[in-house]
N, CA and C atoms as a LAMMPS dump frame, in Angstrom:
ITEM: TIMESTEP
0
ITEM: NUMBER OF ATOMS
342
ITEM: BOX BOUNDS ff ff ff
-5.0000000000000000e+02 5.0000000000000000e+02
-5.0000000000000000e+02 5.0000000000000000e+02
-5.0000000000000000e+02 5.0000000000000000e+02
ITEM: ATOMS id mol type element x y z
1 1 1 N 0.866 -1.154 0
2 1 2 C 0 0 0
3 1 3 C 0.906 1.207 0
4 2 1 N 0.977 1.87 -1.145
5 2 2 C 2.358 3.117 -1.082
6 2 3 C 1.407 4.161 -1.69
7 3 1 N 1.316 5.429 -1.139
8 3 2 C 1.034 6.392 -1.277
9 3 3 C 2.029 7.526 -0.965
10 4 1 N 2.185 8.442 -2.233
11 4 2 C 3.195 8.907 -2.119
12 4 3 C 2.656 10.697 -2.041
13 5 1 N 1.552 10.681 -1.525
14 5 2 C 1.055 11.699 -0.712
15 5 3 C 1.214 11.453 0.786
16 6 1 N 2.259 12.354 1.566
17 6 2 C 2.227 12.487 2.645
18 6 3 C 1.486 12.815 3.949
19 7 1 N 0.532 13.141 3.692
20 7 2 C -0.586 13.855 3.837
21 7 3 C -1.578 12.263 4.029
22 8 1 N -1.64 11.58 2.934
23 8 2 C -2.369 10.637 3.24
24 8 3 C -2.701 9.687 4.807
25 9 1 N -3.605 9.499 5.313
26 9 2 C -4.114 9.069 6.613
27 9 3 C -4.253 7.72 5.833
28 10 1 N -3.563 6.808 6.972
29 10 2 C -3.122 5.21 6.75
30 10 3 C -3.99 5.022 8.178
31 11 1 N -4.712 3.743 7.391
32 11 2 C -5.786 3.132 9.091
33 11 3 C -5.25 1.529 8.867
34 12 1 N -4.955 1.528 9.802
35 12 2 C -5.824 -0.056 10.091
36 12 3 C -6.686 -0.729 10.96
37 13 1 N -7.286 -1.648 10.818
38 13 2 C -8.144 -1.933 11.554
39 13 3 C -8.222 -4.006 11.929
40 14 1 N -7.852 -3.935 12.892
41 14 2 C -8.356 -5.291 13.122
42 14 3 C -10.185 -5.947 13.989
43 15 1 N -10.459 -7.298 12.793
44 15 2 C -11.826 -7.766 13.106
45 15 3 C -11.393 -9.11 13.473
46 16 1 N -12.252 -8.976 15.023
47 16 2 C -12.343 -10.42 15.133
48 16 3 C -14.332 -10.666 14.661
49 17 1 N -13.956 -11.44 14.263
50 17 2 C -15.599 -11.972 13.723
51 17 3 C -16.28 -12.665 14.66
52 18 1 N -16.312 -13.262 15.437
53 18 2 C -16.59 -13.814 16.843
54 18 3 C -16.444 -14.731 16.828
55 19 1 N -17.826 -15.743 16.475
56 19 2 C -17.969 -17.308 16.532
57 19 3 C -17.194 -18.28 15.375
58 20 1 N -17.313 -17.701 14.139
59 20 2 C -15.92 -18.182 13.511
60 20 3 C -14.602 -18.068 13.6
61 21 1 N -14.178 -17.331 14.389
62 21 2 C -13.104 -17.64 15.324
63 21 3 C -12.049 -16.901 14.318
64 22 1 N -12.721 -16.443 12.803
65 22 2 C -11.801 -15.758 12.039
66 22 3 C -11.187 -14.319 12.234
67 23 1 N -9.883 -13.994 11.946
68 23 2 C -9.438 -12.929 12.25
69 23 3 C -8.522 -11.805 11.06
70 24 1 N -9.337 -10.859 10.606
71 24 2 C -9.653 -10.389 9.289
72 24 3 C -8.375 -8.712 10.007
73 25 1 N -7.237 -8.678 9.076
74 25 2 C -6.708 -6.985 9.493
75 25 3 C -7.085 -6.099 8.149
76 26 1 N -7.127 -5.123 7.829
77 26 2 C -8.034 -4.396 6.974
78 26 3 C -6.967 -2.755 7.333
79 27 1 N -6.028 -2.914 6.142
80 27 2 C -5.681 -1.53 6.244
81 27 3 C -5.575 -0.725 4.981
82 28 1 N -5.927 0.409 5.186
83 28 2 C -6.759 1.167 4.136
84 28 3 C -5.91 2.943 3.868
85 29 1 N -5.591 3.456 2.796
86 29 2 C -5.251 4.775 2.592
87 29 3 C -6.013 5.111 1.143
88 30 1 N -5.9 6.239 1.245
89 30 2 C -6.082 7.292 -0.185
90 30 3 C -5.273 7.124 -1.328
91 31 1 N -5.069 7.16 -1.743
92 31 2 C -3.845 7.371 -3.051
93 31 3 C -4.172 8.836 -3.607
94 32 1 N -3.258 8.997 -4.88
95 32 2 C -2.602 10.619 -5.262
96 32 3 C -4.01 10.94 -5.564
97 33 1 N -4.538 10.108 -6.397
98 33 2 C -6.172 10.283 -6.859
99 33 3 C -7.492 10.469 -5.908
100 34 1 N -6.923 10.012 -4.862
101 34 2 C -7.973 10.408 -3.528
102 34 3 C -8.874 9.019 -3.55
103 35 1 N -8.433 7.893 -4.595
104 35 2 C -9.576 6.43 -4.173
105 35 3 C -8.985 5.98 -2.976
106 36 1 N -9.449 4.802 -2.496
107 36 2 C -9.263 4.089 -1.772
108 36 3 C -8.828 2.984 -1.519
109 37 1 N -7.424 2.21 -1.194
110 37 2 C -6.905 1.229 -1.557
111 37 3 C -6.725 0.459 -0.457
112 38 1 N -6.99 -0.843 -0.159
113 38 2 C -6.649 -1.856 0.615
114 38 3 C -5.749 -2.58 0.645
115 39 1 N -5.601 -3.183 2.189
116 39 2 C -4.848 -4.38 2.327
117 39 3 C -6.076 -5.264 2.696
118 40 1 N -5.846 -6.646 2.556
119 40 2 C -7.052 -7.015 3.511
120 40 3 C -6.017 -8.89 3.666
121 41 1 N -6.001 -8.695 5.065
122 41 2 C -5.346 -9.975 5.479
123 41 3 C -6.412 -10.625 6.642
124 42 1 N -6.686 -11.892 6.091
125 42 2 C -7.469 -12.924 6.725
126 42 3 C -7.507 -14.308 6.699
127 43 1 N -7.904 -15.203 7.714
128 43 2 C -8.062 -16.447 8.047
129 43 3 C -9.489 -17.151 7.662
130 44 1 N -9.69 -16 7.102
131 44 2 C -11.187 -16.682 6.417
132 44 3 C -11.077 -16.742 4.718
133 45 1 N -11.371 -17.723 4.58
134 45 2 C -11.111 -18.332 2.711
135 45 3 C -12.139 -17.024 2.232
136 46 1 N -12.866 -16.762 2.294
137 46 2 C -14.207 -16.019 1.62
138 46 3 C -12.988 -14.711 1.787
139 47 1 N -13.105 -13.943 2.686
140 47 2 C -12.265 -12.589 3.361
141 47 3 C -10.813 -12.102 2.484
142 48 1 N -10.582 -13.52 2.426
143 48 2 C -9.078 -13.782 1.378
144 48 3 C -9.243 -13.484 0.035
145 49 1 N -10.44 -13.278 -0.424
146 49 2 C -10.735 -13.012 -1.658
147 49 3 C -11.221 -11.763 -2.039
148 50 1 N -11.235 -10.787 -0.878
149 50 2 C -12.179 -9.667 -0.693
150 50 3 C -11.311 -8.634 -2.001
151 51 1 N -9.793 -8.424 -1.644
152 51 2 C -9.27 -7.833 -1.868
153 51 3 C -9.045 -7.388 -3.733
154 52 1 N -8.773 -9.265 -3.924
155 52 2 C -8.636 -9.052 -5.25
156 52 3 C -10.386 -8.76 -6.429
157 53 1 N -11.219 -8.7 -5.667
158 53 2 C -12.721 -8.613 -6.116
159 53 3 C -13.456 -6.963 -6.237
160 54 1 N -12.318 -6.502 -5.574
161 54 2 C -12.83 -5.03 -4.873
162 54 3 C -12.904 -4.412 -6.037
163 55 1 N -13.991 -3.74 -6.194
164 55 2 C -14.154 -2.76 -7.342
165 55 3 C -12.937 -1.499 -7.148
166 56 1 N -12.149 -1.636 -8.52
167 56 2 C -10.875 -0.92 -8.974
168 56 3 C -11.526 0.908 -8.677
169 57 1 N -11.007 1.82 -8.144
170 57 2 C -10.667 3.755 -8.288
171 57 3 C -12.185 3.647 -7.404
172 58 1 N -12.379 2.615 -6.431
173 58 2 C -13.414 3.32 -5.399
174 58 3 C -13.051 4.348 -4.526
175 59 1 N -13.855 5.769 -4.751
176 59 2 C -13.759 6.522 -3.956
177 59 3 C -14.379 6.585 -2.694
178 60 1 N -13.847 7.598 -1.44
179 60 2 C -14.153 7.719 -0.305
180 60 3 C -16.22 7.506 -0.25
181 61 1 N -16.417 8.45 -1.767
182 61 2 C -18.144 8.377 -1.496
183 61 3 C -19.146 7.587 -2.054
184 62 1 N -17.987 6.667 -2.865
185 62 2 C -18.721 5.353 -3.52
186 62 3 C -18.58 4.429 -2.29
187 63 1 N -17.442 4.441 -0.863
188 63 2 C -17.768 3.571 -0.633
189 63 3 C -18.577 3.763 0.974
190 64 1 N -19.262 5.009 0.917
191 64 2 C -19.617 5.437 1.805
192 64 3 C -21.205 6.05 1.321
193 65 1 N -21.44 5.181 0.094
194 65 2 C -22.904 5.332 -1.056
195 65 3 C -23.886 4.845 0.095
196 66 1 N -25.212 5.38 0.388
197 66 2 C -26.093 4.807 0.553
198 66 3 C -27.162 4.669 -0.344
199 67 1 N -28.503 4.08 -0.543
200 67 2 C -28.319 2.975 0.468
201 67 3 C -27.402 1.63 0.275
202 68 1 N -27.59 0.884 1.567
203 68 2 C -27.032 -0.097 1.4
204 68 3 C -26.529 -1.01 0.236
205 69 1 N -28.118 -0.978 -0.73
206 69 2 C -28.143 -2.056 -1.645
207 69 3 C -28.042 -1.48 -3.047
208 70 1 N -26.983 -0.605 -2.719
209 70 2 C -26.147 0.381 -3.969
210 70 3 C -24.948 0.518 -3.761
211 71 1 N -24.277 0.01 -2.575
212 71 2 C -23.025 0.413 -1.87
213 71 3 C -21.611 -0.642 -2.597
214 72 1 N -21.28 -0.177 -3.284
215 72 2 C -19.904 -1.146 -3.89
216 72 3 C -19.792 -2.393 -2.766
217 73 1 N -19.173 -1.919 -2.127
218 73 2 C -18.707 -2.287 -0.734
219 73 3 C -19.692 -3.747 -0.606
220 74 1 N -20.71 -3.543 -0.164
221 74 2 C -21.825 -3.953 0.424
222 74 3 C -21.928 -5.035 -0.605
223 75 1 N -22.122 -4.823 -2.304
224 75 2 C -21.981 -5.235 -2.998
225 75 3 C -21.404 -6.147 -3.321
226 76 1 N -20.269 -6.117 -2.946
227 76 2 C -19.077 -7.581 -3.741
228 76 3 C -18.696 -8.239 -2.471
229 77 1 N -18.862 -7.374 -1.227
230 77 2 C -18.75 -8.475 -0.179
231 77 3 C -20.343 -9.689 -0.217
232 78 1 N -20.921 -8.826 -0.582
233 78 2 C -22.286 -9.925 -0.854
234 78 3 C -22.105 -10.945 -1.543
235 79 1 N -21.134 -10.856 -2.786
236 79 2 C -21.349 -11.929 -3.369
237 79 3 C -19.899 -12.702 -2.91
238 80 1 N -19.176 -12.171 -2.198
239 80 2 C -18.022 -13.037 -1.564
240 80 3 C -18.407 -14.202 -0.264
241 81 1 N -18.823 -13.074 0.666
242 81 2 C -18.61 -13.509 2.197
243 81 3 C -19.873 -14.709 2.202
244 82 1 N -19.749 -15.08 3.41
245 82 2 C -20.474 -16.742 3.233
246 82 3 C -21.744 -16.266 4.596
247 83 1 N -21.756 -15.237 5.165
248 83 2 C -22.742 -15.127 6.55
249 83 3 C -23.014 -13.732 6.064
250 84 1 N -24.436 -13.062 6.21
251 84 2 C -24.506 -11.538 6.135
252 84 3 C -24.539 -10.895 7.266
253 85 1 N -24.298 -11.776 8.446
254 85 2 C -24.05 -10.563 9.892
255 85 3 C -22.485 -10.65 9.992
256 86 1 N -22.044 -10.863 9.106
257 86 2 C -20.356 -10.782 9.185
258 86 3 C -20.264 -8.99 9.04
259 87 1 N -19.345 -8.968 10.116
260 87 2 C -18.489 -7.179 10.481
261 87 3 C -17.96 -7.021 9.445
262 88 1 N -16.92 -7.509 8.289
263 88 2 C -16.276 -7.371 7.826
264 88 3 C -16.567 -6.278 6.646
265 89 1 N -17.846 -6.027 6.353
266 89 2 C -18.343 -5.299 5.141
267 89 3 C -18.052 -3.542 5.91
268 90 1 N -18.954 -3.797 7.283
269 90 2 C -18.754 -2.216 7.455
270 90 3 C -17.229 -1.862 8.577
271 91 1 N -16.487 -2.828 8.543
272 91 2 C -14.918 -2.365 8.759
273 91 3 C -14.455 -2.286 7.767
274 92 1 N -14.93 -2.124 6.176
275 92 2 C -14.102 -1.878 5.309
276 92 3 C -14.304 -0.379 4.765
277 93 1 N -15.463 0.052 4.925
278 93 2 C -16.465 1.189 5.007
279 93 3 C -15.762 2.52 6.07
280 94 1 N -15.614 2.054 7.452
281 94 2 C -15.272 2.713 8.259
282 94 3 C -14.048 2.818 7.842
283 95 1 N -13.02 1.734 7.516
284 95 2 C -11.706 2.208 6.896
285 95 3 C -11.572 3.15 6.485
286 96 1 N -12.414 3 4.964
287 96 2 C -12.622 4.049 3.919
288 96 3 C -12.87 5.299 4.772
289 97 1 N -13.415 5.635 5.558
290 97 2 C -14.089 7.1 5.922
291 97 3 C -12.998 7.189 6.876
292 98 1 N -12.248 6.573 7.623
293 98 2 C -11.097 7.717 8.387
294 98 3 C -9.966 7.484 7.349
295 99 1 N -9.428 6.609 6.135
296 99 2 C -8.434 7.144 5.392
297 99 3 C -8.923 8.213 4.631
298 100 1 N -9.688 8.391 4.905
299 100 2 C -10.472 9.602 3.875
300 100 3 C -10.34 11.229 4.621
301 101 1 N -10.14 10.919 6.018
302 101 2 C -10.199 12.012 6.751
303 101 3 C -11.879 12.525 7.34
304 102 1 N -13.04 11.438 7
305 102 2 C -14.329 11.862 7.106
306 102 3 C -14.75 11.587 8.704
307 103 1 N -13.622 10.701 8.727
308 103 2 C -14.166 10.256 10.1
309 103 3 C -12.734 10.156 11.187
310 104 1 N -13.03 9.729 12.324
311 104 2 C -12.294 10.211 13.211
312 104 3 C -12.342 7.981 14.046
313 105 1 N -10.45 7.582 14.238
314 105 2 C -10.822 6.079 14.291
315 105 3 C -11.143 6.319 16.16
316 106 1 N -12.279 5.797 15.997
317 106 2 C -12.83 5.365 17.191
318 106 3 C -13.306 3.855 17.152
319 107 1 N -13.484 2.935 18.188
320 107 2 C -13.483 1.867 18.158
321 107 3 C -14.984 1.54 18.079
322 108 1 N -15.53 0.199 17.615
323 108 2 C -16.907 0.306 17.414
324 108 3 C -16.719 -1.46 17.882
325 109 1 N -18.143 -1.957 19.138
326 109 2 C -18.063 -2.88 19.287
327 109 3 C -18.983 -3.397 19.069
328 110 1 N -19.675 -4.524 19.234
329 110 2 C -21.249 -5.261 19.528
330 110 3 C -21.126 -6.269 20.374
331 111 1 N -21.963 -5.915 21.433
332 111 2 C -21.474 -6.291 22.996
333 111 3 C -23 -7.605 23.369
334 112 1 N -23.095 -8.936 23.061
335 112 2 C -24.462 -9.586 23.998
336 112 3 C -24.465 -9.11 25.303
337 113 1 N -25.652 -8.701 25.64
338 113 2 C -25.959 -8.805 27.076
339 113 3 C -26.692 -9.842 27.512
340 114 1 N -26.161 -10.605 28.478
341 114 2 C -26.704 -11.898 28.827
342 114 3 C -27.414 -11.837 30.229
């Protein structure tokens, strides 16, 4: 991932997925053009494929399109990932919006209360 804008904001982000026990790192910058480029390293066969599937010069607001069922993003992880309550779609999303500078990395959990 080389961006040779200095300026560019580099995230990463690690997902644990819970009950599949898979563990997905997801790091994300801008390039000179202002799209959005990934790493995406995972223990999940589906996740492993995310990267090379990703729709090519997605920008910060293609991948931050609503609604949902217009969202690149949302899109090709659909036809990748194997569960649809898998995290992995909107940690790639949130990537996108703090390498973008839109957002600010704060941690985001989903907690059972038992």
């Amino acid at each position: 991932m080389a961006s040779s804008d200095d300026e560019s904001i580099k995230t990463s982000l690690h997902v644990d997925a819970g009950v599949c026990r898979f563990h997905t790192t997801i790091r994300a910058c801008s390039d000179d053009e202002g799209n959005i480029i990934y790493e995406i390293e995972s223990g999940c066969p589906h996740a492993k494929k995310l990267q090379e599937n990703m729709p090519q010069g997605i920008t910060p607001f293609d991948a931050l399109r609503m609604p949902f069922s217009e969202n690149p993003i949302y899109e090709c992880c659909g036809r990748m990932l194997a569960h649809s309550a898998c995290p992995i779609p909107s940690a790639l999303i949130k990537a996108a919006e703090v390498a973008a500078g839109f957002g600010l990395k704060r941690n985001v959990c989903f907690t059972f209360e038992c």
